[in-house]
N, C-alpha and C positions, 0 to 999 in steps of 0.2 A: 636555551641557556648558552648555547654556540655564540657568544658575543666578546672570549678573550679574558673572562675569568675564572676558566675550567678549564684542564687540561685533560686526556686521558688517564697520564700517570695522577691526577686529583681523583680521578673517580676509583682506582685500583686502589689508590691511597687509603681512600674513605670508605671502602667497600664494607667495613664495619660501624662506620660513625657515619650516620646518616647526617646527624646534628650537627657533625665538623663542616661535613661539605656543606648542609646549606651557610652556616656562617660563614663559609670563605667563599662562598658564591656572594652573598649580602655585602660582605667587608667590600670583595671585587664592584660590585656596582656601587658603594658608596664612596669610593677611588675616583672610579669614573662619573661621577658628579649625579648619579641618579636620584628621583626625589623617590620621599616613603612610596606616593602613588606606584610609582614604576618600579619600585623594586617589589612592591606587593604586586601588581600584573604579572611580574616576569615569574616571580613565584607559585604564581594561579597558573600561569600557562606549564609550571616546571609538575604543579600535583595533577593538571591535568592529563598532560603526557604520561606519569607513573598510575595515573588510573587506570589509563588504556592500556597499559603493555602490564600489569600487575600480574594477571595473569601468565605471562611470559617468564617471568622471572622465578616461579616457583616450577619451571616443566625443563624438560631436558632439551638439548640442544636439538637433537631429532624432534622431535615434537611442534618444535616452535619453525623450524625451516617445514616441516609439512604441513603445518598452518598457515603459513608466509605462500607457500607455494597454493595452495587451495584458496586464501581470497587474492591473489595475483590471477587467479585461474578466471572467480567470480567478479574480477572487477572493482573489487572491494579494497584494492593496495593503492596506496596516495603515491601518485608520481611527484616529479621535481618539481612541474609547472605547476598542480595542485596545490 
């Protein structure tokens, strides 16, 4: 969703309104001229992303850097060029 109509201070913003941020994500890509298709992919890639890390988000910060560290360990962490 890194494509300029997100910001950090939009996600701190939103951090209770789930439903705020993705309309001002949607609004943001119908600005920038995207069709329903692509703002429905960019969407599917954004609940994909929150599937994978969901887990992440209900554990404490120690938790989540010892898990980070253990599949960085196994091979299992996505690099840049990935």
């Amino acid at each position: 969703m890194n494509e300029g109509f997100l910001t950090k201070k939009d996600l701190k913003d939103f951090a209770n309104n789930s439903a705020g941020l993705i309309s001002k994500a949607v609004n943001g890509m119908v600005k920038k001229g995207y069709t329903d298709a692509q703002i429905g992919s960019r969407l599917e890639d954004l609940a994909d992303d929150l599937l994978l890390t969901s887990k992440y988000w209900q554990r404490s910060a120690r938790e989540v850097q010892a898990s980070i560290t253990q599949q960085k360990a196994a091979g299992q962490w996505l690099t840049e060029t990935q």
